[in-house]
GUNU-253032 format. One record per residue (C-alpha): residue in one letter; x, y, z. Coordinates in steps of 0.001 Angstrom, whole numbers, padded with zeros to 6 digits, always signed. Example, Ala and Ser with C-alpha at 12.3 -4.5 7.8 and 13.67 -1.06 7.14 Angstrom:
A+012300-004500+007800 S+013670-001060+007140 
***
This chain:
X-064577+025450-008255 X-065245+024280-011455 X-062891+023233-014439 X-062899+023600-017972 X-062279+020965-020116 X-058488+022367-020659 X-057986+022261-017183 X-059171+019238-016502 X-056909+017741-019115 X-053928+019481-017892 X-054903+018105-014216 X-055177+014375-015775 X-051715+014956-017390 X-050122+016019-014525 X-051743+013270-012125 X-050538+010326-014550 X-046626+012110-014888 X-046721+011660-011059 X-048143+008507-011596 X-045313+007445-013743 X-042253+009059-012567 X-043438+007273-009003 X-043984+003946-010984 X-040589+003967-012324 X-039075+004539-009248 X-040886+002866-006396 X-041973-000347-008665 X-039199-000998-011539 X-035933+000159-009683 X-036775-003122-007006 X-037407-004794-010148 X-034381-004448-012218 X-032509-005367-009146 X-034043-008460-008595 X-033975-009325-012295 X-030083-008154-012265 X-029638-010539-009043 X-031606-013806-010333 X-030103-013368-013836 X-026704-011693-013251 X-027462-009415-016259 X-025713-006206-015830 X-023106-007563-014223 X-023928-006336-011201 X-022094-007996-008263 X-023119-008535-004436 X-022850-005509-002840 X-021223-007237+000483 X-017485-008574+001245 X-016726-011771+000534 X-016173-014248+003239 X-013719-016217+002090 X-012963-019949+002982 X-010085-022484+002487 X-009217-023504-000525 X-006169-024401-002465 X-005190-021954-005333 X-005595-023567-009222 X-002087-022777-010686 X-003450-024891-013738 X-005021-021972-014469 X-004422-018154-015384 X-007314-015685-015030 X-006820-012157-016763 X-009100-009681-014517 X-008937-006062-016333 X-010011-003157-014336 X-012347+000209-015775 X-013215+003382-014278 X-015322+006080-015657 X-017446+008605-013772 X-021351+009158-014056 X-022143+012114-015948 X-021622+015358-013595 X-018774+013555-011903 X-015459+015254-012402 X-013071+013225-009949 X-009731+011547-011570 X-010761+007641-011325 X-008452+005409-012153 X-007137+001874-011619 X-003231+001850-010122 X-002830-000970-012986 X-005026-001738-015760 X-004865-005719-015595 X-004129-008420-013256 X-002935-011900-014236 X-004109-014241-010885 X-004717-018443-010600 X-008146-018832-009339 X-007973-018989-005184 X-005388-016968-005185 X-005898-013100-003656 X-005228-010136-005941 X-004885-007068-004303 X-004568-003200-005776 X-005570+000085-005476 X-007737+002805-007480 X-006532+006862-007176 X-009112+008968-006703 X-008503+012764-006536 X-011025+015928-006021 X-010440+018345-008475 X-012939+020496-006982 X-013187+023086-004454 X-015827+021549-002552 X-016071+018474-000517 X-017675+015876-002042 X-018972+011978-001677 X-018467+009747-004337 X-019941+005835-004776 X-018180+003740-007147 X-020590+000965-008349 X-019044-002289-009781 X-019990-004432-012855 X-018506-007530-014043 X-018008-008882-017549 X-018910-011201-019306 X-021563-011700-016970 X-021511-015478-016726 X-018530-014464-014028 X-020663-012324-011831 X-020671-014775-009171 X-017015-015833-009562 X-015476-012531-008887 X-015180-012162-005157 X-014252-008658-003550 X-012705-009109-000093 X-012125-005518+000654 X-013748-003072-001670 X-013921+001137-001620 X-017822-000041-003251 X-018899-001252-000267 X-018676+002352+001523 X-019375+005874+000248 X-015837+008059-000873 X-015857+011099+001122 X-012899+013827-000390 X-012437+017010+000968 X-012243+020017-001699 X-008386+019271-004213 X-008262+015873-001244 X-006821+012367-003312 X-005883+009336-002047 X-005814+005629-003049 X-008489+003262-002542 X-007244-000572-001838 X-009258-003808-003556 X-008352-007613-003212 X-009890-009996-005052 X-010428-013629-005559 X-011785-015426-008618 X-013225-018571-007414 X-011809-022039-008365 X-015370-023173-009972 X-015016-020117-012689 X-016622-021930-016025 X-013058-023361-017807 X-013973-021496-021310 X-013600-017992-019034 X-009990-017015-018992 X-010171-012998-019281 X-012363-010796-016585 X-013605-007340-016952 X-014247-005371-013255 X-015534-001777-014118 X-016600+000601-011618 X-018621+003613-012367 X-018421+006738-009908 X-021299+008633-008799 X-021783+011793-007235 X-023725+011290-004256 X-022801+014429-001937 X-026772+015508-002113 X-028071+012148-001665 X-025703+011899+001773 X-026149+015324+002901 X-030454+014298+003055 X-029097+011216+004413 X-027308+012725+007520 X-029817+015402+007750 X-032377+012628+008882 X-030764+010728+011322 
***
């Protein structure tokens, strides 16, 4: 079969797209992540608990650690921090909890991925137990409250006294239900 000129065009669009939209996801996702990991832009933290070892607690010291939640576009749970601000000496465990509730009337699996500001801190902000490190399954109008402890490290650069831990929720009942499918 033989193509026009149009046609072939419209075939050489559609090959690069392909081309691209693969690009962006196979090469530059890996990318960014590395990039975020080596340079702790984006605040993005390690996705893994926190083994924690001995070590005294700095009273000397007073770290503020604020907490954010907002949902990813086309996620309609209530996400929300039980308080809005901890005051904690570095070494010294903070625990909380976040309420998440299921407005919906489906079940649904949510992933709450954290980010720490300013990002010099990124690798001072330890999460011991974490709802991140595990997907959020809620049944259809389900809530319940998620538990987080944390411990700012002793070695925290002095000039940092005030911590920003956000966590943005994502609806991921698709990407799990291919998941499960395939195992």
């Amino acid at each position: 079969m033989q193509l026009n000129p149009a046609q072939k065009t419209i075939v050489k669009a559609i090959i690069t797209a392909v081309g691209m939209f693969a690009f962006v996801f196979v090469v530059m996702v890996p990318l960014y992540n590395v990039l975020c990991k080596v340079t702790g832009l984006n605040g993005k933290t390690d996705p893994n608990p926190y083994k924690s070892v001995p070590a005294a607690v700095d009273t000397s010291r007073t770290i503020t650690v604020q907490f954010l939640a907002t949902n990813n576009k086309g996620m309609h749970w209530d996400f929300k921090p039980s308080t809005h601000q901890v005051k904690i000496h570095p070494g010294e465990i903070g625990s909380l909890t976040f309420y998440v509730r299921n407005p919906s009337g489906k079940n649904m699996v949510g992933q709450a991925i954290p980010s720490v500001s300013p990002f010099e801190a990124t690798d001072y902000l330890h999460k011991t137990e974490c709802f991140c490190f595990t997907s959020q399954p809620l049944e259809a109008h389900e809530e319940k409250l998620m538990p987080l402890k944390i411990i700012v490290d002793q070695d925290l650069p002095k000039h940092i006294n005030k911590l920003t831990l956000s966590y943005t929720l994502f609806d991921i009942t698709e990407m799990n239900k291919k998941r499960t499918a395939g195992l």
